[in-house]
C-alpha positions as CSV (number, residue, x, y, z in Angstrom):
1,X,-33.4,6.1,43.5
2,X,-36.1,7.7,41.3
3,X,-36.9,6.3,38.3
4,X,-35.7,8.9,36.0
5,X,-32.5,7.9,37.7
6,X,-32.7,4.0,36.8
7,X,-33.7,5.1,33.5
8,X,-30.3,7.4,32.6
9,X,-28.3,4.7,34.5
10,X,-29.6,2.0,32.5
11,X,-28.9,3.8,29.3
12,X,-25.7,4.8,30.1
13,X,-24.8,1.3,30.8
14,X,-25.9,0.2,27.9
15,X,-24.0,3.2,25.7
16,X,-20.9,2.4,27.3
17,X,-21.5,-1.4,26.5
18,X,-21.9,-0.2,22.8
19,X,-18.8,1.6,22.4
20,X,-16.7,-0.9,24.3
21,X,-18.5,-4.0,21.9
22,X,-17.9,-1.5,19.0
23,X,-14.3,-0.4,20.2
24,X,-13.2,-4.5,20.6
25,X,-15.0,-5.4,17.1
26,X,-13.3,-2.4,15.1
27,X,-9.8,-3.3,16.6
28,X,-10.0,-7.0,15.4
29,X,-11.6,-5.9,12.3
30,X,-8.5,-3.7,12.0
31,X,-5.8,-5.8,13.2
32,X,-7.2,-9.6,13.3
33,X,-8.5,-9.6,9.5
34,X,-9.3,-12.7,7.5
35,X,-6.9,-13.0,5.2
36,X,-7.3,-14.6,2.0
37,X,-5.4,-17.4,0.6
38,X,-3.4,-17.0,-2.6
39,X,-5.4,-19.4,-4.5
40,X,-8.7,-17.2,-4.0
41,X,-6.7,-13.8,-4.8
42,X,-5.3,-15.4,-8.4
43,X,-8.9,-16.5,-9.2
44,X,-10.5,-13.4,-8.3
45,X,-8.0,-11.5,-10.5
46,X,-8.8,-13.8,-13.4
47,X,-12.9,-13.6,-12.7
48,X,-12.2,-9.7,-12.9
49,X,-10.5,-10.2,-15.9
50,X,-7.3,-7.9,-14.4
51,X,-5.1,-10.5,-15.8
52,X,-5.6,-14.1,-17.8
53,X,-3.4,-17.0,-17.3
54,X,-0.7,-16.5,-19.8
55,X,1.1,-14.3,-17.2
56,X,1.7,-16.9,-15.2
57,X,3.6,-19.2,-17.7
58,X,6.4,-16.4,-18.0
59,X,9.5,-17.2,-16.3
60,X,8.8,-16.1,-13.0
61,X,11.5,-16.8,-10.1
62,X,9.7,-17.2,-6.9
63,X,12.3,-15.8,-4.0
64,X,12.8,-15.6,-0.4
65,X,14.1,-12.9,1.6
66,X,15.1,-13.0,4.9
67,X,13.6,-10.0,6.5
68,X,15.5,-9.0,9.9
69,X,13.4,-6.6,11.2
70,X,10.5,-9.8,11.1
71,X,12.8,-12.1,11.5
72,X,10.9,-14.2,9.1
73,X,11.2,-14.8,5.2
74,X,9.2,-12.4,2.7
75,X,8.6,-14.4,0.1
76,X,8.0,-12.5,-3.9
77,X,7.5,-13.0,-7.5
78,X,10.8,-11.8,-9.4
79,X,10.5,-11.2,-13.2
80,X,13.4,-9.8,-15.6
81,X,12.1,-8.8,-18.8
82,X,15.1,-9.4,-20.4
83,X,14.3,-13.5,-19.7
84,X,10.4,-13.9,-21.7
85,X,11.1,-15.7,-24.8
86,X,10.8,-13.8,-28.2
87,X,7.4,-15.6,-28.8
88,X,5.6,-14.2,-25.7
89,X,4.2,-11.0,-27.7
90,X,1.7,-10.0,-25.0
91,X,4.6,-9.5,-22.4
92,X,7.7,-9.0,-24.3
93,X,9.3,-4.9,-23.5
94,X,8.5,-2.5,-26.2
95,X,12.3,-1.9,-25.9
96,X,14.9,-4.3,-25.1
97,X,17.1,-2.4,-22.7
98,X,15.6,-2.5,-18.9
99,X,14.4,0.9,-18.0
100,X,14.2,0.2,-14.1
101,X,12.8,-2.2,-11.1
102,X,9.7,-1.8,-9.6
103,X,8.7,-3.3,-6.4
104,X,5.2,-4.0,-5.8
105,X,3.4,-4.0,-2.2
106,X,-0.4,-5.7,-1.9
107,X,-3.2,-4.3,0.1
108,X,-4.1,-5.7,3.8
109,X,-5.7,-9.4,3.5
110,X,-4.5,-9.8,-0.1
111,X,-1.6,-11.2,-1.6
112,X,0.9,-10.6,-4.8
113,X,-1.8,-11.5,-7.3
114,X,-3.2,-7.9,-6.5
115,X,-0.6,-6.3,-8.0
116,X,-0.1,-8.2,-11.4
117,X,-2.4,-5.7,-12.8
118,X,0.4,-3.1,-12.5
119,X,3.2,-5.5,-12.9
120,X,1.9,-6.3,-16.6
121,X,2.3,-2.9,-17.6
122,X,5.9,-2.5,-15.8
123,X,6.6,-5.2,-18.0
124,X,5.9,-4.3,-20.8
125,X,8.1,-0.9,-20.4
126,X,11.3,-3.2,-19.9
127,X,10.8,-2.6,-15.8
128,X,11.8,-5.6,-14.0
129,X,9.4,-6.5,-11.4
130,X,9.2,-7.8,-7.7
131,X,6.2,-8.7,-5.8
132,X,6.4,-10.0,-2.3
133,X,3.5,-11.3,0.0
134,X,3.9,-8.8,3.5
135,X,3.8,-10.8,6.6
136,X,1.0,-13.0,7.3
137,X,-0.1,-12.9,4.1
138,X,0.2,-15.2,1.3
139,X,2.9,-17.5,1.4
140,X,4.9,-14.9,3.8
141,X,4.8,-16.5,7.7
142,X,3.8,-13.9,10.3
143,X,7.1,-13.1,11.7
144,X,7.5,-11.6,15.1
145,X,4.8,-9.2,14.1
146,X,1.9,-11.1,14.2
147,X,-0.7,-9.4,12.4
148,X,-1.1,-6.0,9.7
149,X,-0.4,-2.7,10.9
150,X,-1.4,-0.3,8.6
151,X,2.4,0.2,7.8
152,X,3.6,1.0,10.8
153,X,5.7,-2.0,10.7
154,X,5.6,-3.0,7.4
155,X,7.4,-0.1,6.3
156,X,10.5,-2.1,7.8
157,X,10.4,-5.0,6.1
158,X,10.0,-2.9,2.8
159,X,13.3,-1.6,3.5
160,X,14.9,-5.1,4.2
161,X,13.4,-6.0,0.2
162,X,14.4,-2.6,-0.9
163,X,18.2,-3.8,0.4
164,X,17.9,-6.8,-1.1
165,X,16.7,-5.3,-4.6
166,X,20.1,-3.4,-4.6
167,X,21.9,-6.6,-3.7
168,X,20.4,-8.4,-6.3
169,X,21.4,-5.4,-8.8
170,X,25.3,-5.5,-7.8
171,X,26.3,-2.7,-10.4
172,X,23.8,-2.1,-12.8
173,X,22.6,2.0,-12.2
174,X,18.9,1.3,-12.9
175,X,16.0,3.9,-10.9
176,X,14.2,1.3,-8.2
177,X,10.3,3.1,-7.7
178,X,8.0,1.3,-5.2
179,X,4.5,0.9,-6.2
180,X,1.6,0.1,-3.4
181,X,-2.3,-0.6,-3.5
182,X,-4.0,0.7,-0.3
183,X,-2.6,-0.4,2.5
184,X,0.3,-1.1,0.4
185,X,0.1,2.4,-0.6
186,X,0.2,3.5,2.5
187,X,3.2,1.7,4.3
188,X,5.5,2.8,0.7
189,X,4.5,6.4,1.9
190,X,5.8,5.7,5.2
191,X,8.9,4.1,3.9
192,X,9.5,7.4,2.2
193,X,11.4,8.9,5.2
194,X,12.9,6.1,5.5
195,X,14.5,5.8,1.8
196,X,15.2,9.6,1.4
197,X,15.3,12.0,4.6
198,X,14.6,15.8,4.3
199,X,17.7,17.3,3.5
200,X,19.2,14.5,1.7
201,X,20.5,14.3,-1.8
202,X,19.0,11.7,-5.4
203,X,22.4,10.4,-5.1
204,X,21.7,9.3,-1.7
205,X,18.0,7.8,-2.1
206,X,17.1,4.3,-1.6
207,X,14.6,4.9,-4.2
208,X,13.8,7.3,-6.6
209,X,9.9,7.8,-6.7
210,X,6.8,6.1,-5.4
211,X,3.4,5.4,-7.0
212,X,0.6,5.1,-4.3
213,X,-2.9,4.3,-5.4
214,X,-5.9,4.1,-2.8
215,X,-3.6,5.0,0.2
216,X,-5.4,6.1,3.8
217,X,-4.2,9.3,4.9
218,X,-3.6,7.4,8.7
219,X,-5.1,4.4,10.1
220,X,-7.0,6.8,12.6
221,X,-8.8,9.1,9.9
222,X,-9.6,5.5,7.9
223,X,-10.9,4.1,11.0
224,X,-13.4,7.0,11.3
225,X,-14.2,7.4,7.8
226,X,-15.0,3.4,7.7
227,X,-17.2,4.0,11.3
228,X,-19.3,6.9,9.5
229,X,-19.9,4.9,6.5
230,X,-21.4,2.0,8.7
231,X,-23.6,4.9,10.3
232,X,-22.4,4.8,13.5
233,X,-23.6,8.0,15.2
234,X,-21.1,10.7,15.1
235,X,-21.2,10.9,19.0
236,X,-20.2,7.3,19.4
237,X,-16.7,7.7,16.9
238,X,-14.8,9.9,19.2
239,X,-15.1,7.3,22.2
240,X,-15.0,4.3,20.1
241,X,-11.1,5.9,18.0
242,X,-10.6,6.3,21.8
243,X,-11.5,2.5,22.4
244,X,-9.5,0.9,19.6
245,X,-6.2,3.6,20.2
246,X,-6.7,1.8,24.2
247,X,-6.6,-1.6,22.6
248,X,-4.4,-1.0,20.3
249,X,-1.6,0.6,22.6
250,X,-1.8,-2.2,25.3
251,X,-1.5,-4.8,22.6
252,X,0.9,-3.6,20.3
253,X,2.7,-0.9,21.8
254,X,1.6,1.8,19.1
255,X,-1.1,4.4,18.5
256,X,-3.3,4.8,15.4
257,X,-2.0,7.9,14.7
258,X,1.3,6.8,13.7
259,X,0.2,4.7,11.2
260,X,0.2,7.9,9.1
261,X,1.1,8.5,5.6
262,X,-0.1,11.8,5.1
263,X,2.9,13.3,7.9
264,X,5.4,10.7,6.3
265,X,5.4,11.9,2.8
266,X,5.7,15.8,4.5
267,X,9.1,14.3,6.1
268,X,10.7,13.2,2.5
269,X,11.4,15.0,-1.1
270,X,10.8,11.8,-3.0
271,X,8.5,12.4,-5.9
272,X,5.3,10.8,-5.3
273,X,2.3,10.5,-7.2
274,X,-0.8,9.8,-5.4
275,X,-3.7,7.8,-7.5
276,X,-7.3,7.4,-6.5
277,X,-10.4,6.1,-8.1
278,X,-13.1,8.9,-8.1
279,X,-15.6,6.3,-6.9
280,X,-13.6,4.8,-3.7
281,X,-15.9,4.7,-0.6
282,X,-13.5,2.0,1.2
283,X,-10.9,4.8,1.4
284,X,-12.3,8.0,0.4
285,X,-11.1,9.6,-2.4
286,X,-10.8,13.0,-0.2
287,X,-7.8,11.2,1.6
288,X,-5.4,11.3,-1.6
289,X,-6.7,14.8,-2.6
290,X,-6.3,16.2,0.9
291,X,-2.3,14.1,0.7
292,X,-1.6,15.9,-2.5
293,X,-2.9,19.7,-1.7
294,X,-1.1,19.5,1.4
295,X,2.4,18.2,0.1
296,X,2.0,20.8,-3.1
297,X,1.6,23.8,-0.6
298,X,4.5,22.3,1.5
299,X,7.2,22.6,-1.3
300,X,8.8,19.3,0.2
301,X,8.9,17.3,-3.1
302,X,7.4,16.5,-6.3
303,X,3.9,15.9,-6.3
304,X,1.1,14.9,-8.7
305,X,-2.5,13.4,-8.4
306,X,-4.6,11.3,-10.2
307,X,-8.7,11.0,-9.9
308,X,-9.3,8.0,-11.7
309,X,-13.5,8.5,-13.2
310,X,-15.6,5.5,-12.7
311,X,-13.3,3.5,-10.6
312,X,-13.7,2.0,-7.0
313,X,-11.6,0.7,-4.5
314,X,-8.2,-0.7,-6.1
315,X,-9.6,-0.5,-9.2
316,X,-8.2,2.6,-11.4
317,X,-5.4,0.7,-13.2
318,X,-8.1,-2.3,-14.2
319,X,-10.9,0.4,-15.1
320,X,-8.8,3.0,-17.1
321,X,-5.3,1.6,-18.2
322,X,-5.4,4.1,-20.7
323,X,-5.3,6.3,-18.2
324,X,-3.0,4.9,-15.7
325,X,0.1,3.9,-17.1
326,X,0.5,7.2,-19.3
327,X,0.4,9.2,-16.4
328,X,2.3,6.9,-13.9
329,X,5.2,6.2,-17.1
330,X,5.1,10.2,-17.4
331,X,6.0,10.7,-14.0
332,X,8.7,8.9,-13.5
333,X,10.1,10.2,-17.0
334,X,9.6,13.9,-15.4
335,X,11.2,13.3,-12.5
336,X,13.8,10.6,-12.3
337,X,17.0,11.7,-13.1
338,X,18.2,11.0,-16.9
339,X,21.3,9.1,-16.1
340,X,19.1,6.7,-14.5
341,X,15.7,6.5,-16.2
């Protein structure tokens, strides 16, 4: 064997010990994340200054729902408006009847404390307000699941809550619209099918609209676009997408690929508005914008987006309320049915 030889055989070996090391590290980066406790999301919400402390002495109803597609309890955060005392002038509704319920779904490693910054507003409105910890996270046990999946599971248990919601309800008509933070985002897109097939009537949704800020397109185009931005070379993501898909399959039984919002939301005529803050790098802006163009030219539903200026990663709600809650409270004006909103 010439040297030459050695030399290309010895590189190769240690290319293919890259992507494999690379493949294994972005699959339990992906799927085996730390997850933070509830006690560090609430403080990091207050150091942000998203939210202070007198949100927390409302009347808040912590509840459990049995989830049987987990076959675990999801436990939530459950506020009627209609219950804050008189006194409580940062929180009490603007109006007194209940304009709708909203249920709220975190981002991967977080918990419900992520979503108070939308909750407050809901409340505010007169929307009652549910937010539950996913699986594995907060004070939600793993279920049979095991770990986050982009959506591709938790899209399930969202419709187990979603069931629950309109048990809970018994005959009051009120609009139920699901609101999601990145990865949160993203499974609430995938629910879409789910809570109103193509072809289907309002009268028979689950839901009537969904607000999705900071959602990935798919697990697979996040999983590249997070590999370029930690400068892998662009001849190494190809085998690597390959590596994790590998892992990922054998493990779980499912491909990145269908971890996919962006062919849910083309399988649904749910009106959906699609947030993102101008300045995401996390999940790149381009993903929402690329979400809403293609929806728009399909006809499928309505559709609106939101660029957020200034504003980074799960941040365009707590950077430009102003901006936010106008728009998002606009929407659902425009396009849930009267009789309901």
């Amino acid at each position: 064997m010439t040297s030459v030889m050695a030399t290309i055989l010895i590189l190769g070996g240690l290319v293919a010990c890259s992507i494999l090391g690379l493949s294994i590290y972005s699959y339990r980066a992906m799927f085996h994340p730390r997850i933070r406790s509830s006690e560090y999301c609430k403080n990091w919400g207050l150091e942000e200054g998203e939210y202070t402390e007198a949100i927390f002495a409302l009347p808040w109803e912590e509840v459990e729902i049995f989830s049987p597609y987990s076959q675990s309890v999801v436990r939530g955060h459950y506020l009627d408006p209609r219950t804050i005392p008189q006194g409580s002038q940062e929180y009490s509704p603007a109006k007194k009847s209940v304009a709708g319920v909203a249920l709220f779904v975190h981002g991967i490693t977080w918990t419900w404390y992520g979503m108070v910054k939308y909750m407050q507003g809901f409340l505010k409105e007169g929307w009652i307000v549910l937010a539950i910890d996913l699986p594995a996270h907060g004070a939600s046990p793993q279920g049979i699941q095991r770990c986050p999946s982009f959506g591709y599971h938790e899209k399930y248990v969202v419709d187990d809550v979603v069931a629950w919601l309109k048990k809970r309800m018994g005959n009051q008509r009120l609009p139920l619209v699901l609101v999601g933070e990145s990865m949160g985002a993203a499974t609430v897109l995938q629910y879409a099918p789910l809570a109103a097939p193509q072809g289907t009537s309002p009268e028979q949704w689950k839901v009537q609209a969904i607000i999705a800020d900071c959602p990935y397109s798919s697990a697979a185009e996040e999983l590249d676009a997070r590999l370029k931005a930690s400068h892998i070379p662009a001849l190494l993501i190809p085998p690597i997408h390959w590596g994790v898909n590998v892992l990922l399959s054998f493990l779980r039984g499912y491909r990145l690929e269908d971890a996919s919002p962006q062919n849910a939301i083309l399988q649904s005529p749910l009106p959906i508005m699609l947030v993102h803050g101008k300045e995401d790098t996390y999940v790149p802006t381009w993903m929402s914008e690329h979400m809403a163009q293609t929806r728009k030219q399909a006809a499928v539903g309505p559709t609106e987006l939101l660029i957020v200026p200034d504003a980074v990663h799960a941040k365009s709600a707590a950077v430009h309320p102003e901006l936010w809650f106008p728009a998002v409270f606009r929407f659902l004006k425009d396009h849930i049915p009267g009789s309901l909103y």
